[in-house]
C-alpha positions in Angstrom: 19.1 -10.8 6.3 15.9 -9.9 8.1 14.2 -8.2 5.1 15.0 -11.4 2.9 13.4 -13.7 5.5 10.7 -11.3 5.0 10.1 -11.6 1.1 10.6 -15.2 1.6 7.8 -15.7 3.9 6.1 -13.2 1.8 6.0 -15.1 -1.2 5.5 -18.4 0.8 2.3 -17.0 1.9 1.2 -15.8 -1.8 1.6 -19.1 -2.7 -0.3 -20.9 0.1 -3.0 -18.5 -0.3 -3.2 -19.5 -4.3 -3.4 -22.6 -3.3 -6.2 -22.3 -0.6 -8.2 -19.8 -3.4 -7.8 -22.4 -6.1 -9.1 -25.2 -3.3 -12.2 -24.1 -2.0 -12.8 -22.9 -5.9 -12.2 -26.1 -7.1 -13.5 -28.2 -4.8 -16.5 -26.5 -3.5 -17.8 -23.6 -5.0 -17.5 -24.6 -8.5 -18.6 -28.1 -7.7 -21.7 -27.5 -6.1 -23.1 -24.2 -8.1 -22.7 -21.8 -6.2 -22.7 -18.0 -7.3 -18.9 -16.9 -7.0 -17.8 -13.4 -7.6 -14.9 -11.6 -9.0 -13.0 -13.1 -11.9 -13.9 -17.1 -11.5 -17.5 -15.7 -11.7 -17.0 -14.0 -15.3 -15.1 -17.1 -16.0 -18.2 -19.2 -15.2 -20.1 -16.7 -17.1 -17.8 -17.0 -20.1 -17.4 -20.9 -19.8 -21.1 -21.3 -20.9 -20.0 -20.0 -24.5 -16.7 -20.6 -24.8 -15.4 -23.7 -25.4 -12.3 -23.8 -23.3 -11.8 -25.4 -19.7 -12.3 -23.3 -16.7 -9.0 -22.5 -15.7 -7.8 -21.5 -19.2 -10.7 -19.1 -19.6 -9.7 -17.5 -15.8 -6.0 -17.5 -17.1 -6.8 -15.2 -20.3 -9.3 -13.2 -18.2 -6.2 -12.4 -15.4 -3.3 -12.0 -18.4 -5.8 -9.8 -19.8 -6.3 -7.6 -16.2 -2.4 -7.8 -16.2 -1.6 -6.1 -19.0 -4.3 -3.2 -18.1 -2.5 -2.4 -14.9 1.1 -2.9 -16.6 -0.2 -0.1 -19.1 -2.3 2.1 -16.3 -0.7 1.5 -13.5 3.1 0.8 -12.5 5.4 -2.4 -13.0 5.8 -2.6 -9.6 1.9 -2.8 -9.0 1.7 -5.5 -11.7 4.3 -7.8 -10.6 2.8 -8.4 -7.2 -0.2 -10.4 -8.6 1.9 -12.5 -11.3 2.6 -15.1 -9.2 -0.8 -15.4 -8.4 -2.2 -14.8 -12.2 0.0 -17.7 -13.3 -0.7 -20.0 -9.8 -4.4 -19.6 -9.5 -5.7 -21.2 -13.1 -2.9 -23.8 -12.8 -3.7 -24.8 -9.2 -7.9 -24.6 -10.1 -7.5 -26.9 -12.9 -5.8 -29.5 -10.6 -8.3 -29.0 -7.7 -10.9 -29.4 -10.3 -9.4 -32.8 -10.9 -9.8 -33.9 -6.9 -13.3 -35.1 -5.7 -11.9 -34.9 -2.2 -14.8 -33.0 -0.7 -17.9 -35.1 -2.4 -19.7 -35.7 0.7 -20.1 -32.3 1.1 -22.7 -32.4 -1.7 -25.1 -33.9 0.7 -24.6 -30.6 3.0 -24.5 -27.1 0.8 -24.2 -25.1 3.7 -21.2 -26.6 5.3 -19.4 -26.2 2.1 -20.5 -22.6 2.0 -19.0 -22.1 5.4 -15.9 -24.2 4.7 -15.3 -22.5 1.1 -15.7 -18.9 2.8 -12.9 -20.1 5.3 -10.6 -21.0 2.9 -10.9 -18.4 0.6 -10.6 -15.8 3.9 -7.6 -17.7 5.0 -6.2 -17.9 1.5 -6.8 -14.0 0.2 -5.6 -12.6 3.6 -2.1 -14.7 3.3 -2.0 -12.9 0.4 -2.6 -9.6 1.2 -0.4 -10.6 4.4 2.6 -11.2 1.4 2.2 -7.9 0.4 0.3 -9.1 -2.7 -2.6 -9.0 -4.7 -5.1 -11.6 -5.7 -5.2 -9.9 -9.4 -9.0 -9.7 -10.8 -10.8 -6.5 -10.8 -8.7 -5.1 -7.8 -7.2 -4.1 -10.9 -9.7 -2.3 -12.6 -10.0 -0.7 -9.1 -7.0 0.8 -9.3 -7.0 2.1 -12.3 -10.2 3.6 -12.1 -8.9 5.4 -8.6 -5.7 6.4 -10.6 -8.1 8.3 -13.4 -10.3 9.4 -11.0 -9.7 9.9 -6.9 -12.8 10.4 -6.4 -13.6 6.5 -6.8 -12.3 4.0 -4.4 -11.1 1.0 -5.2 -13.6 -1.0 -3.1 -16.2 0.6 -5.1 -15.4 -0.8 -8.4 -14.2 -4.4 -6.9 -17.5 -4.7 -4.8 -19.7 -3.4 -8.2 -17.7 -5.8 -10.7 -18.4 -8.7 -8.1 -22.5 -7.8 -7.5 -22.7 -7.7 -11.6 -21.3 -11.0 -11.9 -23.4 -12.9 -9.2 -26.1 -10.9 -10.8 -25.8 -12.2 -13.8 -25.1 -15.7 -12.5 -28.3 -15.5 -10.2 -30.6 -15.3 -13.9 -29.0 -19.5 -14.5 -28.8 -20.4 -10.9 -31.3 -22.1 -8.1 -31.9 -19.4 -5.6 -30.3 -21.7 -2.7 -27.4 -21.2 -4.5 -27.1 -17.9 -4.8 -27.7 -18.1 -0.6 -25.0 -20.1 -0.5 -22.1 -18.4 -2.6 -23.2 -15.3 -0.4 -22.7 -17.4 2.4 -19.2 -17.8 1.2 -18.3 -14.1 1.1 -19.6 -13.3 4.2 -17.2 -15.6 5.7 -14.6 -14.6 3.3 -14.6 -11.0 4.5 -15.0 -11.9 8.5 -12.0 -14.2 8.0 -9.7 -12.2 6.0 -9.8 -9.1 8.6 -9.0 -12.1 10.9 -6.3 -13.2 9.3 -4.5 -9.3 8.7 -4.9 -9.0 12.4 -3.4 -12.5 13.5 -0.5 -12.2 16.0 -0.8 -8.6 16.0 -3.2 -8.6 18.6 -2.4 -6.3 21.9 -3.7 -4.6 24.8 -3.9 -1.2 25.3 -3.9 0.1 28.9 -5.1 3.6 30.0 -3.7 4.7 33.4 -5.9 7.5 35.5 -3.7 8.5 38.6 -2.3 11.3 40.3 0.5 9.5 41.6 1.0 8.8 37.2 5.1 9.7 38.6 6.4 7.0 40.2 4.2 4.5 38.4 5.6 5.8 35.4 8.8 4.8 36.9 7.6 1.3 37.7 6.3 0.3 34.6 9.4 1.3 32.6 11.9 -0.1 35.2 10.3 -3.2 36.3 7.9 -4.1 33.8 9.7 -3.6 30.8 7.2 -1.3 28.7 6.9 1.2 26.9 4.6 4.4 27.2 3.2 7.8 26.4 2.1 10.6 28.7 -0.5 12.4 27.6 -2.0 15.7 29.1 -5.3 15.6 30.3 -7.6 17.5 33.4 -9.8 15.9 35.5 -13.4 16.2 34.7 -15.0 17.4 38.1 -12.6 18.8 39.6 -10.8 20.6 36.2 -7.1 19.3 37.8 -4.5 18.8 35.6 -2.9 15.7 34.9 -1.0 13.2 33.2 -2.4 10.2 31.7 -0.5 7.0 31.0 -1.0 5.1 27.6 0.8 1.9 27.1 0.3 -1.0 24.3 1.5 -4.3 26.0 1.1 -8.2 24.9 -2.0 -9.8 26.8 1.1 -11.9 29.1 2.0 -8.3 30.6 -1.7 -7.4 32.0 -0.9 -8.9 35.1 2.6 -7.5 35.6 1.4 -3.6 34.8 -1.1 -4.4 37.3 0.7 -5.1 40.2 2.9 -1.9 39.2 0.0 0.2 38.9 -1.7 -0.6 42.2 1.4 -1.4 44.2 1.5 2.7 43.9 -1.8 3.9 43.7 -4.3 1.1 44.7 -7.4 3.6 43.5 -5.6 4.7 40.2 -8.6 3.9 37.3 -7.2 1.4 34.7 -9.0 0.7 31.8 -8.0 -2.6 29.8 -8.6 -3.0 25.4 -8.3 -4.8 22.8 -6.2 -3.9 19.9 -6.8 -5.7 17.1 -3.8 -4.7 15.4 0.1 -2.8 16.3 2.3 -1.2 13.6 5.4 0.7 14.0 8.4 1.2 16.1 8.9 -1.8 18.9 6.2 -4.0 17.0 6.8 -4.3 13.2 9.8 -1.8 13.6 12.8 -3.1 15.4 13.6 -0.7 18.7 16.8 -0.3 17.5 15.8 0.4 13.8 
């Protein structure tokens, strides 16, 4: 039951994040020329000489990358960016259709910054659904399956700086600030959005009395923990040091356990950005 809640939220976010692509596409970055990159940006190219809408020319384009990775690749690959090869040119068309955001004509750089957010928001719900924006991510992978010597970021990032290039030679040069305005935010906001609600803390425990707060912390503050073997720097004793990945509302309570014990135990407090595995994305019992 729990894994179908999960493919259901997982295509619920595929879809969202289409639509949010197709959005700041549609009714920003296409509307006030700026340089975009991956396949809309050969599509823009394209649209100069071909006589077909926008969207149908991206449609052909992503059918076309389908196919190459159904060949190249696996089925299973290919079938997690269909819905968003059929979604995307559908959605762009009617976004294209909306003059929702036409104020923000009189303000490039706002748009830059509001298109970047909802592109980052949209490709890492995506990604967050387990599946794949289509485009040259494609050729990526096919290129890393011939040869694993060349990542897939390589070839995505080199398709996408060809085609602002070659959008850069027909575009103002604010423009071409702006649409790398857009995937600067794009990238910061997409590592924000893998990461959401996954966030932790990490707490390092230094004390020799690393016993009876072991105790503490699993009896009274409900957590789990690792002991690892270490020696003290100056005076080479050795000891056990406590590891424990809690949610930020625990802090306190590991705390009081801590120095309830050992008030001169050495705690050190971080941030984890993001928690996989057993007891976070794994049920305990599981």
């Amino acid at each position: 039951m729990r894994r179908m809640g999960k493919k259901v939220l997982g295509f619920v976010e595929i879809v969202v994040g289409s639509a949010l692509t197709a959005m700041a596409f549609g009714l920003i970055v296409l509307r006030l020329g700026f340089v975009a990159g991956g396949v809309t940006g050969l599509g823009v190219i394209l649209h100069q000489w071909v006589p077909l809408p926008l969207s149908a020319i991206v449609f052909i384009l992503n059918i076309c990358l389908f196919v190459l990775g159904w060949v190249f690749v696996s089925r299973e690959f290919v079938l997690k960016t269909l819905i968003n090869t059929l979604l995307f040119p559908l959605m762009l068309e009617f976004f294209q259709g909306i003059d929702l955001l036409a104020p923000l004509q009189g303000d490039p750089f706002l748009g830059a910054v509001l298109a970047g957010a909802l592109l980052g928001l949209g490709s890492g719900l995506i990604l967050r659904g387990d599946g794949s924006s289509g485009g040259f991510d494609i050729l990526g992978v096919i290129a890393h399956k011939r040869n694993a010597d060349i990542p897939v970021s390589v070839v995505m990032n080199t398709c996408d700086a060809l085609m602002i290039l070659a959008q850069c030679l027909r575009t103002p040069i604010m423009n071409t600030i702006y649409g790398l305005v857009v995937i600067a935010v794009t990238t910061a906001l997409i590592n924000r959005v893998l990461s959401f609600g996954a966030g932790q803390s990490k707490v390092t425990i230094f004390s020799e009395d690393y016993a009876p707060i072991k105790e503490k912390l699993l009896t009274e503050a409900d957590v789990g923990l690792t002991l690892l073997h270490g020696e003290s720097g100056y005076l080479g004793r050795e000891t056990e040091v406590i590891v424990t990945v809690i949610p930020y509302s625990k802090i306190n309570a590991v705390k009081k356990c801590v120095y309830s014990v050992d008030p001169k135990a050495f705690v050190v407090v971080e941030s984890a950005q993001a928690v996989l595995g057993r007891g976070y994305t794994i049920d305990r019992e599981a």
